[in-house]
Backbone of each chain as ProteinMPNN parsed JSONL, in Angstrom:
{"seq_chain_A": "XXXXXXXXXXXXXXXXXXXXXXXXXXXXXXXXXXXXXXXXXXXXXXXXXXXXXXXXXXXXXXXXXXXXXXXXXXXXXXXXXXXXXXXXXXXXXXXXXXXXXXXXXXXXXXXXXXXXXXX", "coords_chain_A": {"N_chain_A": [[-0.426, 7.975, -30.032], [1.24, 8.363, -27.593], [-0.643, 7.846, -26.011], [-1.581, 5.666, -26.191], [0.587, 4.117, -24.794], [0.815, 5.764, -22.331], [-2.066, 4.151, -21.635], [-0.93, 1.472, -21.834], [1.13, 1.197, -19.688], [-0.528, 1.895, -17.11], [-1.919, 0.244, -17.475], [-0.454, -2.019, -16.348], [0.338, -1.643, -13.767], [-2.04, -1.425, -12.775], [-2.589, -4.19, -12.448], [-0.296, -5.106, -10.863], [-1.352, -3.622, -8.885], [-3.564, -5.266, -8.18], [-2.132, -8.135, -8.058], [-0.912, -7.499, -5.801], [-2.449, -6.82, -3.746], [-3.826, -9.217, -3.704], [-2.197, -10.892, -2.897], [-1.83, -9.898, -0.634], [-4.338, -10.867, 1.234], [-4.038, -13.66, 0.815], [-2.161, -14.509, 1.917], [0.504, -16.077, 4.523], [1.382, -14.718, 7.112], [1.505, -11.907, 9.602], [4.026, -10.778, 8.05], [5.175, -11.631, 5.993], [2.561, -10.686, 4.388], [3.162, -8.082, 4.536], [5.565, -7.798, 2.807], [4.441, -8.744, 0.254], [2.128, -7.323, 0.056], [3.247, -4.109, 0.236], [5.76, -4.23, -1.254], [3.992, -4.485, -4.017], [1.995, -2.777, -4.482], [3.123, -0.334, -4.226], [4.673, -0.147, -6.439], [2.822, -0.35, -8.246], [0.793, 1.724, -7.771], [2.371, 3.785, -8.384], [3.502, 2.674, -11.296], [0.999, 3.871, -12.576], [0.95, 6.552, -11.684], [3.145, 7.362, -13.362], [2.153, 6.759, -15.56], [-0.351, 9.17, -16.043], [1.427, 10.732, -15.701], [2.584, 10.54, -18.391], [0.512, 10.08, -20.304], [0.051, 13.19, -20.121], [2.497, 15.092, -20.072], [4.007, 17.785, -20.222], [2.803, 18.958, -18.676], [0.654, 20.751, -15.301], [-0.696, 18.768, -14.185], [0.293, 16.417, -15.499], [3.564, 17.131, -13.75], [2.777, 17.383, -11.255], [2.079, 14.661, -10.879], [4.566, 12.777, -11.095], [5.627, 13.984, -8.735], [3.909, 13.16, -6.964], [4.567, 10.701, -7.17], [7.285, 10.27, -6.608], [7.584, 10.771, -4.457], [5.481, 8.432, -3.319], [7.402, 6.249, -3.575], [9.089, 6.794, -2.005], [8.04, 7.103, 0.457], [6.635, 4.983, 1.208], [7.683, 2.457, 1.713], [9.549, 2.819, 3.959], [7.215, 3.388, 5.705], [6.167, 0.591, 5.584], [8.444, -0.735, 6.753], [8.394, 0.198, 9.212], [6.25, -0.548, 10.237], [6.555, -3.244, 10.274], [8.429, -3.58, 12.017], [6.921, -2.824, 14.535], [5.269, -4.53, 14.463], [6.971, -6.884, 15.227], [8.23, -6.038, 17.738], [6.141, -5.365, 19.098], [4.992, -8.313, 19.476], [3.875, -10.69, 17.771], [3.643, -13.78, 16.601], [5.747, -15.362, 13.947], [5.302, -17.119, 11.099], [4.613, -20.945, 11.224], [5.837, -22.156, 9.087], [7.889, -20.71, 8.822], [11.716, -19.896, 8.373], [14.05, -18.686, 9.294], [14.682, -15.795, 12.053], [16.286, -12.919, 11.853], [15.959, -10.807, 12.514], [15.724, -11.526, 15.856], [17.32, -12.441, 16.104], [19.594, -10.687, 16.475], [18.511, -8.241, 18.398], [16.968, -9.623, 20.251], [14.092, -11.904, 22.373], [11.36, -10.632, 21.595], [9.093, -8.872, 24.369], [6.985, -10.375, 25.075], [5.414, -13.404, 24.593], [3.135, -14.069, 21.898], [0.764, -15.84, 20.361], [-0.277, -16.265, 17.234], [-2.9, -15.869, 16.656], [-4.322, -14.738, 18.72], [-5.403, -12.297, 20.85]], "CA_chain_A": [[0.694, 7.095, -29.661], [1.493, 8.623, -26.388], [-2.339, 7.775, -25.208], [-1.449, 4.11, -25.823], [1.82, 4.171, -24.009], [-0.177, 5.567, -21.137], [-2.532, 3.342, -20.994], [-0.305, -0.141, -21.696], [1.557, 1.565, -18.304], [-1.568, 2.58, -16.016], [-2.498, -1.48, -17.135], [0.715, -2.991, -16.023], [-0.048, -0.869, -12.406], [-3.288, -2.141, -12.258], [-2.135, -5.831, -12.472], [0.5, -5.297, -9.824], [-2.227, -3.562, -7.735], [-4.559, -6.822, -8.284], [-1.676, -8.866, -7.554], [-0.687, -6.879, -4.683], [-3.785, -7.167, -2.898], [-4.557, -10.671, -3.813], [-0.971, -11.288, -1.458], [-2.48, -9.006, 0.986], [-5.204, -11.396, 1.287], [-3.866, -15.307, 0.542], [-0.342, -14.974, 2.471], [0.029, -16.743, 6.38], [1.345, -14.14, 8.372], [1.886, -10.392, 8.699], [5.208, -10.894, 7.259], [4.899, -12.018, 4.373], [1.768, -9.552, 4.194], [3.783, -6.656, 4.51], [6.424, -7.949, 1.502], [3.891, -8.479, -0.736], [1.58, -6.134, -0.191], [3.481, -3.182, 0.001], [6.282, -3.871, -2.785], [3.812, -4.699, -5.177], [1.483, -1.987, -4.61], [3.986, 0.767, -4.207], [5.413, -0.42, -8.295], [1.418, -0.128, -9.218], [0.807, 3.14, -8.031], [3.803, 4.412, -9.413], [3.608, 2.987, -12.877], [-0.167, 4.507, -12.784], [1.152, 7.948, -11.712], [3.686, 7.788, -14.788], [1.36, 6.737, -16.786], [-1.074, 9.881, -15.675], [2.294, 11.908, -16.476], [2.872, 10.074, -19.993], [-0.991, 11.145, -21.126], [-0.573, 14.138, -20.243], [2.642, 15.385, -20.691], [4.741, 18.949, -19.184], [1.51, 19.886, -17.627], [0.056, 20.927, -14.033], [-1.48, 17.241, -14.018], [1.914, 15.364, -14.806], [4.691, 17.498, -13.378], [1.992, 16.764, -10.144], [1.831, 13.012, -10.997], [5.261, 12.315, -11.21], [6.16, 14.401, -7.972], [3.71, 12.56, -5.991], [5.172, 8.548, -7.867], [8.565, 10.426, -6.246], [7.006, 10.62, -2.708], [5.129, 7.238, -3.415], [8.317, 5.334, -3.743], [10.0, 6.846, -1.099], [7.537, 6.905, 2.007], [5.811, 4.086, 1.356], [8.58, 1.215, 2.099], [9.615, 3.399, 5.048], [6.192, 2.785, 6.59], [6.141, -0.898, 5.798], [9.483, -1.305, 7.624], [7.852, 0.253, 10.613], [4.914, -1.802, 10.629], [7.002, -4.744, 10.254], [9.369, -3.998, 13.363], [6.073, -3.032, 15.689], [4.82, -6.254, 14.814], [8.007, -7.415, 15.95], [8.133, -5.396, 19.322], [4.586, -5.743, 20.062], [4.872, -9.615, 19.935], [3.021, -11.062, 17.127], [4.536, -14.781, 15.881], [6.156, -15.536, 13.156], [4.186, -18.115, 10.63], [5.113, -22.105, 12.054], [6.931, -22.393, 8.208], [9.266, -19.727, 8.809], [12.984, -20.936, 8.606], [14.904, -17.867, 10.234], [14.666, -14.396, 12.359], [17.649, -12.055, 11.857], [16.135, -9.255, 13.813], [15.438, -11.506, 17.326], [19.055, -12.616, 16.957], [19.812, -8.806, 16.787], [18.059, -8.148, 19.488], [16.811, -10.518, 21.377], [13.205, -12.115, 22.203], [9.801, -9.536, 21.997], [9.407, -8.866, 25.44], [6.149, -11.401, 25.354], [5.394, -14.003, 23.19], [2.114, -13.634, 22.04], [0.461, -16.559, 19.66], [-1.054, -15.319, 15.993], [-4.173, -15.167, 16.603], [-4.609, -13.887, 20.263], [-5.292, -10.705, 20.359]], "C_chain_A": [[1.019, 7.212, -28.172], [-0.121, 8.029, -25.43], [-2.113, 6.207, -24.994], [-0.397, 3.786, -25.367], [1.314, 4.205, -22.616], [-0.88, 4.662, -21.093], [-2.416, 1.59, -20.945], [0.389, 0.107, -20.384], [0.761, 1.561, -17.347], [-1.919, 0.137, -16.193], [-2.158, -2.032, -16.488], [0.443, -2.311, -14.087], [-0.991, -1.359, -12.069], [-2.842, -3.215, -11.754], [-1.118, -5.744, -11.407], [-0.353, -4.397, -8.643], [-2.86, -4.662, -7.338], [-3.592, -7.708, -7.604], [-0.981, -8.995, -6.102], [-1.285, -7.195, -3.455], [-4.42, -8.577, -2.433], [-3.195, -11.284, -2.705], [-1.594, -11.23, -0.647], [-3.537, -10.336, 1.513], [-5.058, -13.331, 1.771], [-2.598, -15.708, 1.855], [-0.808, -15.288, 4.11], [-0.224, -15.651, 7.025], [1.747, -12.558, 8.137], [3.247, -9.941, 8.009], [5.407, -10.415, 6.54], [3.403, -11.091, 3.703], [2.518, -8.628, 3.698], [4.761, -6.863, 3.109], [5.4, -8.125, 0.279], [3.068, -7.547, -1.353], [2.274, -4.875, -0.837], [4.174, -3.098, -1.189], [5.375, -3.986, -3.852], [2.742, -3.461, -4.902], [1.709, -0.367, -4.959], [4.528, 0.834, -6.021], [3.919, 0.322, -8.781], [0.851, 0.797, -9.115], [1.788, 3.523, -8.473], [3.996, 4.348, -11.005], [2.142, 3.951, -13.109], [-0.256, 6.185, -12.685], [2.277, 8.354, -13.068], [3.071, 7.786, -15.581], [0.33, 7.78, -16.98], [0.465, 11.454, -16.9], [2.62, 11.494, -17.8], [1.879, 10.601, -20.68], [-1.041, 12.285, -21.329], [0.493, 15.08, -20.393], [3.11, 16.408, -19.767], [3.642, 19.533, -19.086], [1.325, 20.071, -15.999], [-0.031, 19.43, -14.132], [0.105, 16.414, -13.994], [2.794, 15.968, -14.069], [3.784, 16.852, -11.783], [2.026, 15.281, -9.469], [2.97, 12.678, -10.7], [6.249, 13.218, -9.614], [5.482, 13.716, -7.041], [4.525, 10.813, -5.899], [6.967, 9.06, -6.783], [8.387, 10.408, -4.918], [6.022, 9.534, -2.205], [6.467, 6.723, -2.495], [9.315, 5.829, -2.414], [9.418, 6.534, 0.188], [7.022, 5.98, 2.307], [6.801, 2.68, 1.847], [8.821, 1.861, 3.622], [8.365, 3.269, 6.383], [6.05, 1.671, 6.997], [7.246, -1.652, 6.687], [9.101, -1.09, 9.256], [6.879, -0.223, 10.839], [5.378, -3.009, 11.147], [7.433, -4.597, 12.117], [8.146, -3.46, 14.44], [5.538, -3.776, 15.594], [5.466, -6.929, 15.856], [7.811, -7.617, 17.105], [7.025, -5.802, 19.639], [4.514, -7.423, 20.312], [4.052, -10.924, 18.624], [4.427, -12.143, 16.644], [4.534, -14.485, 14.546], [5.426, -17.075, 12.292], [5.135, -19.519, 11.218], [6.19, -22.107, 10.566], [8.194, -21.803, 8.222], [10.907, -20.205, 9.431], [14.104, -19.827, 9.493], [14.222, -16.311, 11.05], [15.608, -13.885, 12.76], [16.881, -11.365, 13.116], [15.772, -10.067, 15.701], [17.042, -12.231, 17.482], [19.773, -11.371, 17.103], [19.597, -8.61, 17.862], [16.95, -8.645, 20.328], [14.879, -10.84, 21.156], [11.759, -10.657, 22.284], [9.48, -10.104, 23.588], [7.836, -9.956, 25.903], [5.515, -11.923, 24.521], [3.774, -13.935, 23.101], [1.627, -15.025, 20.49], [-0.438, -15.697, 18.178], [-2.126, -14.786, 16.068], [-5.057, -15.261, 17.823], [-4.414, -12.739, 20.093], [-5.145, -9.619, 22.012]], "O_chain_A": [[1.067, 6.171, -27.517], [-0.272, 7.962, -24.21], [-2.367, 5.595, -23.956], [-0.328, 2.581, -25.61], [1.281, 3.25, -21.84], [-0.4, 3.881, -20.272], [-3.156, 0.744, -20.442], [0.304, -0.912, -19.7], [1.335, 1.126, -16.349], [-2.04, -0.78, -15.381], [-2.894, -2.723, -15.783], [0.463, -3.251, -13.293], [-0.987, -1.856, -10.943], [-2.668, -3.252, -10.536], [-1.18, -6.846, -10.862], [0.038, -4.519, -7.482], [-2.743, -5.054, -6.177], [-4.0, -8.166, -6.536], [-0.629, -9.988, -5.464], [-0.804, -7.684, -2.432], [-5.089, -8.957, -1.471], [-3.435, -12.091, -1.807], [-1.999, -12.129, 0.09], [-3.11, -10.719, 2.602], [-5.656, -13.998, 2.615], [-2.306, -16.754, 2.435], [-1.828, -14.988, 4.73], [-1.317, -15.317, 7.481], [2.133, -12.025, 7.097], [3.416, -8.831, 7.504], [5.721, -9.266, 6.229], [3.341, -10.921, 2.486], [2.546, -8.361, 2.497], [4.644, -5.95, 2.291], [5.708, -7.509, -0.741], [3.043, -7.073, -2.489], [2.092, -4.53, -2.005], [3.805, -2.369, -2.11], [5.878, -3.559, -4.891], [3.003, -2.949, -5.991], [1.028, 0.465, -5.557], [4.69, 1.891, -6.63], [3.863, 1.314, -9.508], [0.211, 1.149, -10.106], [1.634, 3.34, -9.681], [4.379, 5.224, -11.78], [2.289, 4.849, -13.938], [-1.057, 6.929, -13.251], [2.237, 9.438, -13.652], [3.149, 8.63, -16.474], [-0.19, 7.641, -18.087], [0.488, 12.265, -17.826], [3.051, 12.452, -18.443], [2.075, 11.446, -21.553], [-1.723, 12.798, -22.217], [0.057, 16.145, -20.831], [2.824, 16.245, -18.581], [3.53, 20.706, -19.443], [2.075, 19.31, -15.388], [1.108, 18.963, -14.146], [0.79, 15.993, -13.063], [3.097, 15.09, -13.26], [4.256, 15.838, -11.27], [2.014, 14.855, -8.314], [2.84, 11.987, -9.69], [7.458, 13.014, -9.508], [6.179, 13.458, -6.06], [4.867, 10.097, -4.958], [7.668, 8.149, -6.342], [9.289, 9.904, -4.249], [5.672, 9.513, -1.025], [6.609, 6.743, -1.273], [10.215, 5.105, -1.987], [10.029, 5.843, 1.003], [6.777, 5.775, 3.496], [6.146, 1.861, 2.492], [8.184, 1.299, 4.514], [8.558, 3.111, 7.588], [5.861, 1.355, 8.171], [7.118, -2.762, 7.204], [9.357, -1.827, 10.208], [6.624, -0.323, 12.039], [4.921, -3.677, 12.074], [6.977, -5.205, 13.085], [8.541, -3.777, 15.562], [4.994, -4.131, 16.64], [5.021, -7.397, 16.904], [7.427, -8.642, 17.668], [6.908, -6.656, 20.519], [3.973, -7.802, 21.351], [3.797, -12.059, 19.026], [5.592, -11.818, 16.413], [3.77, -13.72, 13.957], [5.085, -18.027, 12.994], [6.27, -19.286, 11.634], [7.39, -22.06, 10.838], [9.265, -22.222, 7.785], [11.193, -20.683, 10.529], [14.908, -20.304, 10.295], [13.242, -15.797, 10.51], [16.022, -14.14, 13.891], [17.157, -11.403, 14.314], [15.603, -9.311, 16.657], [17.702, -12.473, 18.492], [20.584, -11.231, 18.019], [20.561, -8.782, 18.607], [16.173, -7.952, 20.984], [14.264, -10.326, 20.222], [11.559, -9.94, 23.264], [9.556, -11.267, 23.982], [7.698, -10.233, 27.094], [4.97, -11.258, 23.64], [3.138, -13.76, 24.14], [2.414, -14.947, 19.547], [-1.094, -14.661, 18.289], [-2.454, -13.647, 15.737], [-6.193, -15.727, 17.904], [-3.56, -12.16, 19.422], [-5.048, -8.394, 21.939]]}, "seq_chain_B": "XXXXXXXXXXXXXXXXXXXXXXXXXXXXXXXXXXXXXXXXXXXXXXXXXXXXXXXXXXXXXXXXXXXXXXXXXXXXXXXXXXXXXXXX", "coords_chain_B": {"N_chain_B": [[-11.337, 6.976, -24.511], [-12.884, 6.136, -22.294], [-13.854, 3.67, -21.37], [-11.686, 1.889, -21.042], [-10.94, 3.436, -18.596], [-12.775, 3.138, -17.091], [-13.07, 0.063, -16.666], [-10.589, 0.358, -15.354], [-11.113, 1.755, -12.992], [-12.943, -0.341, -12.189], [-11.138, -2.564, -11.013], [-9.529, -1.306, -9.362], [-11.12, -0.769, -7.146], [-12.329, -3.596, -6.942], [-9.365, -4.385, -5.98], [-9.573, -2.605, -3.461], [-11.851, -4.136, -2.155], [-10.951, -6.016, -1.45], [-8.646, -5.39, 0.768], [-10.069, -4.013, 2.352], [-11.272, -6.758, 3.119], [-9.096, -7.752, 4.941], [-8.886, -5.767, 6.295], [-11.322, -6.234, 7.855], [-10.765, -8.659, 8.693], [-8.462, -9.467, 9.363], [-6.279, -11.367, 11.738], [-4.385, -10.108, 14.057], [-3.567, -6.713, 15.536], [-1.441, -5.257, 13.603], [-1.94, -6.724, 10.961], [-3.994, -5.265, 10.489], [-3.256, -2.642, 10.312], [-1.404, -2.653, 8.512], [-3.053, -3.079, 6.503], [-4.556, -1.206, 5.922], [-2.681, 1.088, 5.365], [-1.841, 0.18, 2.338], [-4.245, 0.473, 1.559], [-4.618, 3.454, 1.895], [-2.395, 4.129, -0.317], [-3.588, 2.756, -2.361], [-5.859, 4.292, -2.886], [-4.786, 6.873, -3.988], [-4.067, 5.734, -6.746], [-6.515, 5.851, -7.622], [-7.094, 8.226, -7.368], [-5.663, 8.972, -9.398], [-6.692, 7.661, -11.855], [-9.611, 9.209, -11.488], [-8.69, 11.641, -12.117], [-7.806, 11.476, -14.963], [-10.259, 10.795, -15.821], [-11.945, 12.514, -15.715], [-10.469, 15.166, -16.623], [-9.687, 17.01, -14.635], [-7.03, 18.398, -12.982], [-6.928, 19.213, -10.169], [-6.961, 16.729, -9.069], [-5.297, 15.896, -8.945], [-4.009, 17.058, -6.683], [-5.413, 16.245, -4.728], [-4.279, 13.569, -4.227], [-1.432, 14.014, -3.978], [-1.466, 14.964, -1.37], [-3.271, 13.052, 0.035], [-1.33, 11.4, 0.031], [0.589, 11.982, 1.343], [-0.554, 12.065, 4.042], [-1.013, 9.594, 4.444], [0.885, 8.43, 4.74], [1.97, 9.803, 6.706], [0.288, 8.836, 8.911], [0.434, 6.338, 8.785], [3.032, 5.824, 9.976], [2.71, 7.164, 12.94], [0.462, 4.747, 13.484], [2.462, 2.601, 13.406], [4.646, 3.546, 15.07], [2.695, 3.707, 17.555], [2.335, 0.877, 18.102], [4.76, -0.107, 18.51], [5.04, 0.912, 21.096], [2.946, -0.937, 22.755], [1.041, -3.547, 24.046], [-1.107, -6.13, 23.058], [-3.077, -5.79, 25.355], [-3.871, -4.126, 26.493]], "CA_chain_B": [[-10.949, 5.446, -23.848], [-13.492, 6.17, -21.292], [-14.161, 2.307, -21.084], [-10.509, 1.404, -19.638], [-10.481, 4.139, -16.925], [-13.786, 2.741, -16.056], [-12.125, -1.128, -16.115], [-9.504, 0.3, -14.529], [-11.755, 1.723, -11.614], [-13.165, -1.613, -11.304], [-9.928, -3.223, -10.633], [-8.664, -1.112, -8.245], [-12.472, -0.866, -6.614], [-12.046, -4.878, -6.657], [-8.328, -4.029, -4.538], [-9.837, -1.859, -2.456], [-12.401, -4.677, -0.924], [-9.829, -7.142, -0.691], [-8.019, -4.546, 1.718], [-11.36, -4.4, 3.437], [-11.612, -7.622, 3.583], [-8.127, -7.929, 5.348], [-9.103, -5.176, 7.646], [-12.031, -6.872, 8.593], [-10.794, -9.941, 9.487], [-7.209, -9.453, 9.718], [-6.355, -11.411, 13.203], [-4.211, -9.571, 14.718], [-3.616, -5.353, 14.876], [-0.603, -5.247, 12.17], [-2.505, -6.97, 9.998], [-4.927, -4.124, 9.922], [-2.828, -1.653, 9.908], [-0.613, -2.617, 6.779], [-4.243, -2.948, 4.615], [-5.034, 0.296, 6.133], [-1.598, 2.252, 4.512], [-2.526, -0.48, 1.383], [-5.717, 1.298, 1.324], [-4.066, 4.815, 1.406], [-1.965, 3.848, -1.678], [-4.758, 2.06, -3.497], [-6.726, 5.672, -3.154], [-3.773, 7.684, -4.666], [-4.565, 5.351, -8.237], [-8.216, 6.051, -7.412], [-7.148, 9.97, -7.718], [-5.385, 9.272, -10.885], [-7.66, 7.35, -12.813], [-10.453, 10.333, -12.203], [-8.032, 12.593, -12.783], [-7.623, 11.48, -16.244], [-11.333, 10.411, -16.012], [-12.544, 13.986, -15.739], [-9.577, 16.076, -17.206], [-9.469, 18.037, -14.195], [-5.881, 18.414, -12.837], [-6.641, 19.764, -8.906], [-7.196, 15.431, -8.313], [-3.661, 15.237, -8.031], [-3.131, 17.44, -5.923], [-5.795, 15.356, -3.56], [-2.915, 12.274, -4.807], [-0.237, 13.891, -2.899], [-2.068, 15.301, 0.092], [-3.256, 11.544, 0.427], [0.134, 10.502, 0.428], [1.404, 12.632, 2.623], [-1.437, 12.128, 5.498], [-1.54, 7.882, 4.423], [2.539, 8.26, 5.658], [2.051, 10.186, 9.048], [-0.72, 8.395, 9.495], [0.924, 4.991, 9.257], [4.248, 6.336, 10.924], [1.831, 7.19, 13.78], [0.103, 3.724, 14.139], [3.775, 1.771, 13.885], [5.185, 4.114, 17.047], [1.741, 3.474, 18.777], [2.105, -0.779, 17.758], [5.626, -0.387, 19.263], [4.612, 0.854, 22.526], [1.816, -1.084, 23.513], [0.895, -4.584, 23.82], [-2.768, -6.775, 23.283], [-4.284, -6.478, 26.166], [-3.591, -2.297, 27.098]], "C_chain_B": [[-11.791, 5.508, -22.864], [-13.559, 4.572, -20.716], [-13.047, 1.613, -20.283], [-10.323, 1.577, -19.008], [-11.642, 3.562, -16.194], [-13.504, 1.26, -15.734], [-11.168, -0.943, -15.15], [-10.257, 0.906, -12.835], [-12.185, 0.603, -11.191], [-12.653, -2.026, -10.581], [-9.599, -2.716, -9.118], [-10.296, -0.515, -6.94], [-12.35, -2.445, -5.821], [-11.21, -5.172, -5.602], [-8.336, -3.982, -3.516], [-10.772, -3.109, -1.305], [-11.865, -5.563, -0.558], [-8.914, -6.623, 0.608], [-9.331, -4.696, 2.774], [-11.344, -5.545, 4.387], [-10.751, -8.287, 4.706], [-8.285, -7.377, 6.429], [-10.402, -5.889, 8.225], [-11.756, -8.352, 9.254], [-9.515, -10.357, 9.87], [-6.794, -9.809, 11.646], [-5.289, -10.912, 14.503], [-3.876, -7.744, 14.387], [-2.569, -4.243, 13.583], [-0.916, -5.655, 11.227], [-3.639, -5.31, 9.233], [-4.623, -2.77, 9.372], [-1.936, -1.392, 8.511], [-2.121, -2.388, 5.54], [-4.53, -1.954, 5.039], [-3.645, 1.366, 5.155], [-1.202, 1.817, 3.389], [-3.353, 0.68, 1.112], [-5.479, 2.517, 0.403], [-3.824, 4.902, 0.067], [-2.829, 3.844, -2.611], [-4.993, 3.867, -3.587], [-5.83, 6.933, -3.922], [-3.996, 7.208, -6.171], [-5.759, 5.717, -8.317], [-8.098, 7.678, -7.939], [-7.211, 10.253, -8.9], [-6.199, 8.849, -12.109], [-8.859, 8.734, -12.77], [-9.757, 11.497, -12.333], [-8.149, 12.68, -14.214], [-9.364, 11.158, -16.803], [-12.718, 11.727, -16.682], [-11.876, 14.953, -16.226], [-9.419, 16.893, -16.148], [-8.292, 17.513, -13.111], [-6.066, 18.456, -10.977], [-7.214, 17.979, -8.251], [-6.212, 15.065, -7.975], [-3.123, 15.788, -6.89], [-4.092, 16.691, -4.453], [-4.397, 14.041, -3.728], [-2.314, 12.335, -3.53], [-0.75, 14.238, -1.519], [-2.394, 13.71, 0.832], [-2.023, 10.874, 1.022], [0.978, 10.526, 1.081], [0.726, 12.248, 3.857], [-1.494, 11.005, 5.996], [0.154, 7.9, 5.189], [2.452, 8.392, 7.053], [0.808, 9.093, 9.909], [-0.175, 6.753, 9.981], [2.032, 5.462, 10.298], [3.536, 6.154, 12.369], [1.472, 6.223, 14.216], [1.448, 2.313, 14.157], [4.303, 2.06, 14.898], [3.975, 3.315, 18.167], [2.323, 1.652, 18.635], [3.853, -0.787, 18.914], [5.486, -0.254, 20.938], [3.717, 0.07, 23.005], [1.988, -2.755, 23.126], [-0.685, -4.731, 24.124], [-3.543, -5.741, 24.267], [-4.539, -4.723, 27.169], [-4.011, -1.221, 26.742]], "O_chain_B": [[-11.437, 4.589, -22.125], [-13.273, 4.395, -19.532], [-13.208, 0.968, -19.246], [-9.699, 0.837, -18.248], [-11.651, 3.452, -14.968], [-13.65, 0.993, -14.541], [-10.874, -1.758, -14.276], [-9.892, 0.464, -11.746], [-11.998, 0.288, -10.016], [-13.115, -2.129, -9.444], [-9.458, -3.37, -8.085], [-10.055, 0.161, -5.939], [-12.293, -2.609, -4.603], [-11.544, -5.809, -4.604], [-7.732, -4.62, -2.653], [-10.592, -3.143, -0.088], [-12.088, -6.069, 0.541], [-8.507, -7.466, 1.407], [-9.411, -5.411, 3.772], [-11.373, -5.599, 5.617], [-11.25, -9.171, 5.402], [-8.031, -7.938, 7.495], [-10.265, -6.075, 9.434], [-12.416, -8.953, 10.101], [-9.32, -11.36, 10.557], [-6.91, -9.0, 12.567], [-5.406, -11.29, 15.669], [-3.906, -7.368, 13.216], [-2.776, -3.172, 13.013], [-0.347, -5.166, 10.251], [-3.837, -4.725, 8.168], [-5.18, -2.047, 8.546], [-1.818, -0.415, 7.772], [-2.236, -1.879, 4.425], [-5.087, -1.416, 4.081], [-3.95, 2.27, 4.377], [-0.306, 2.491, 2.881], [-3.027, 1.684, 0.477], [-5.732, 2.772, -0.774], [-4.57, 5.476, -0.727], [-2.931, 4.66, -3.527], [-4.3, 4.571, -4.321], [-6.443, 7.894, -4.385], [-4.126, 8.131, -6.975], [-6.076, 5.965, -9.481], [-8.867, 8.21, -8.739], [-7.934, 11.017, -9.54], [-6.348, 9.517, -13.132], [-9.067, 9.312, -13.837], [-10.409, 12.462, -12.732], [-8.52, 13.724, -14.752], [-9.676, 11.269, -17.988], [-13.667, 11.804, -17.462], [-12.599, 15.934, -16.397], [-8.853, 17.902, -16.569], [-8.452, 16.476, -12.466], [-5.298, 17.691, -10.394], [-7.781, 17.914, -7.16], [-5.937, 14.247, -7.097], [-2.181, 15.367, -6.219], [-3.574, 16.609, -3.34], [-3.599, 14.059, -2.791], [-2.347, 11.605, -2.539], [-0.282, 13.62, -0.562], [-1.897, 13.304, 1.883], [-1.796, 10.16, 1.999], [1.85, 9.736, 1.443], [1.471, 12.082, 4.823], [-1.776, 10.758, 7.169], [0.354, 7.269, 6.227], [2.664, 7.701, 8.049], [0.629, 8.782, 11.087], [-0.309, 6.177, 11.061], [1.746, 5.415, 11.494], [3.731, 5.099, 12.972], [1.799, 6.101, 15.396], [1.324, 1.279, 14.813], [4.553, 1.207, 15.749], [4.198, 2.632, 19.166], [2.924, 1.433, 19.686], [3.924, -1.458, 19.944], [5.76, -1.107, 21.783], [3.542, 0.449, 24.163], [2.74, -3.209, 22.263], [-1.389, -4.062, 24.88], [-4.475, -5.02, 23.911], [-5.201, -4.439, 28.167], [-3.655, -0.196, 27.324]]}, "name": "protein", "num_of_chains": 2, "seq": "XXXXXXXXXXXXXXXXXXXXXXXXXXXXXXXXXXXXXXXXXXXXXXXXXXXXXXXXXXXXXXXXXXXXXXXXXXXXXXXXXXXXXXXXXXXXXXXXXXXXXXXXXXXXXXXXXXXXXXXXXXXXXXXXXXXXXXXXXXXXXXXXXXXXXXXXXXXXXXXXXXXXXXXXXXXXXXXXXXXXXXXXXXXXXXXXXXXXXXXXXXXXXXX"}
């Protein structure tokens, strides 16, 4: 029972890795990259490390699993926010659809505008 | 169940070259760097599936070491992305 618990969990992780990735891949700009990617990848390792600790249970292996899903979920958005804002800073546009930017009315324009795909 | 951890390596095998494929052609250097701390992640499920693949427990503790090194490591290339521009 517990074996198929785990692995209807580790599935549902997969599928938000797959769908994760397939963002990573389809979306305009690094934006919208970074929101899809990361939240959905960050859920799909995480259910996959519970589901590691559901199989297996107050062992070495889960107490392990479920301490790294706790240092998943925390460092991993924390990165993606700093990716995002050295996009920002460094200069990289924003896709032509895009309807607002909070952070350059915050603080102001990237100190040179730089087109998407100039490098 | 050997057969689902090995579906399930596919999958996240499959992930993994879509990240590739992002870093390879991703056009500018934030692009690359988000499928690069992608990547990281992805390889943390990669631990756990042969973790459970092989029964042997010391894959998690590659997991968190990953997860710790895929953090500083991004941390690291967001400071550098802030300082610098194109063409420097």
């Amino acid at each position: 029972m517990n074996e198929i618990v785990a692995y209807v969990v580790i599935a549902v992780g997969l599928a938000f890795d797959l769908f994760g990735t397939i963002g990573l891949v389809r979306l305009p700009d690094i934006y919208n990259r970074v929101q899809a990617a990361t939240k959905c990848v960050t859920l799909g390792t995480c259910f996959i490390l519970v589901g590691v600790t559901i199989h297996s249970g107050i062992t070495a292996m889960g107490v392990k699993a479920l301490i790294c899903a706790a240092f998943v979920l925390m460092t991993s958005p924390v990165g993606a926010h700093a990716i995002a804002r050295g996009a920002h800073v460094c200069g990289v546009q924003l896709w032509e659809g895009s309807i607002m930017d909070k952070y350059k009315d915050d603080f102001g324009q990237p100190e040179r505008e730089l087109d998407d795909l100039e490098r | 169940m050997t057969a689902f951890l090995n579906v399930a390596l596919v999958v996240l095998m499959l992930s993994s070259f879509l990240c590739l494929y992002r870093i390879a052609k991703g056009p500018t250097a934030p692009d690359r760097t988000v499928a690069i701390d992608i990547l990281g992640t992805l390889l943390v499920g990669f631990c756990c599936v042969f973790a459970l693949l092989y029964g042997r427990d010391w894959f998690m503790n590659i997991a968190i070491v990953w997860a710790l090194m895929s953090f500083i490591g991004t941390i690291a290339l967001a400071k550098y992305l802030q300082g610098r521009f194109y063409d420097e």
